[in-house]
C-alpha angles and dihedrals in degrees: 000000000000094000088159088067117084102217117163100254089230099061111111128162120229110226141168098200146359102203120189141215092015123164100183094073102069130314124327121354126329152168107246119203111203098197119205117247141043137174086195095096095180111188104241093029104163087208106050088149086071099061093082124072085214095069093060133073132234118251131175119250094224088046098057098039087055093051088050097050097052086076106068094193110044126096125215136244130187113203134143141096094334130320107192088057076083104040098152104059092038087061102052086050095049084051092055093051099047091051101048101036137009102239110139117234127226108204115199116194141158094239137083130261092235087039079061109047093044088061111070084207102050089044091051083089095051095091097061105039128091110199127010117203098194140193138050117275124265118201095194080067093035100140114175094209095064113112104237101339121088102204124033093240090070123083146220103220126193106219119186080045088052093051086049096039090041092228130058118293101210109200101230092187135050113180119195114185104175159186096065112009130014129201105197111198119202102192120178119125085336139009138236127175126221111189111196122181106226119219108222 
């Protein structure tokens, strides 16, 4: 256990699903968390059994945290539903993760960077998360070429940049080269590489 770590020992997040070695929920393989609710409602979501908390089951945060750190190469994403409808376990989770790994974590949520920053309870996550692909999906702007996101209105932000830039830091490119290794370029008012081997 993770017994350092103070967690209320009634927080629990609500899930439908932890899916591994994925490769549709950011970049490499990673560990993807659907969490279960959300008020979005976006006409075309791929994923309506998710809108509502029931469908999904109660799982400890140590436990899963636990679950996520016994694989030392995978990275995490959190998807869903909507995350952020349980900020407050994701969090703690995210806290958990950061300070025992350094996986890097994608958030996907229905609201917008800016909707985020402006609610002191929303942002509480921010520091911990790596990437956040926001805003809910429009099926009138579905294009099927985009990289993880599934319409062009929603972005991929960079979070720690946009702390440092104030304002949010949208990554523009995004570069694969695969099979075996892959560089992947965000470029937007500035650039930063990530290179990742790829086990295939």
């Amino acid at each position: 256990m993770i017994g350092s770590d103070i967690i209320s020992l009634a927080m629990n997040l609500f899930l439908l699903d932890i899916i591994e070695d994925t490769v549709v929920d950011g970049p490499g393989f990673r560990t993807s968390l659907y969490a279960a609710g959300c008020r979005h409602h976006c006409p075309g979501c791929h994923n309506p059994q998710s809108w509502e908390r029931e469908h999904g089951h109660a799982v400890g945060v140590e436990e899963v945290a636990e679950r996520l750190l016994t694989d030392p190469f995978s990275n995490i994403t959190f998807s869903g539903g909507d995350p952020l409808e349980q900020v407050e376990a994701f969090t703690e989770l995210a806290k958990l993760i950061k300070n025992k790994s350094k996986k890097n974590i994608w958030c996907y949520t229905g609201y917008r960077y800016e909707e985020v920053c402006r609610s002191a309870r929303l942002a509480q996550i921010l520091p911990y998360i790596d990437v956040l692909v926001d805003g809910r999906f429009n099926q009138h702007l579905r294009d099927t070429d985009l990289l993880f996101r599934g319409s062009s209105n929603q972005r991929l932000i960079d979070v720690p940049e946009s702390f440092l830039k104030g304002n949010n830091f949208t990554i523009t490119h995004l570069i694969l080269l695969l099979p075996y290794r892959a560089s992947i370029v965000f470029n937007a008012i500035s650039c930063f590489c990530i290179n990742m081997l790829f086990l295939v």
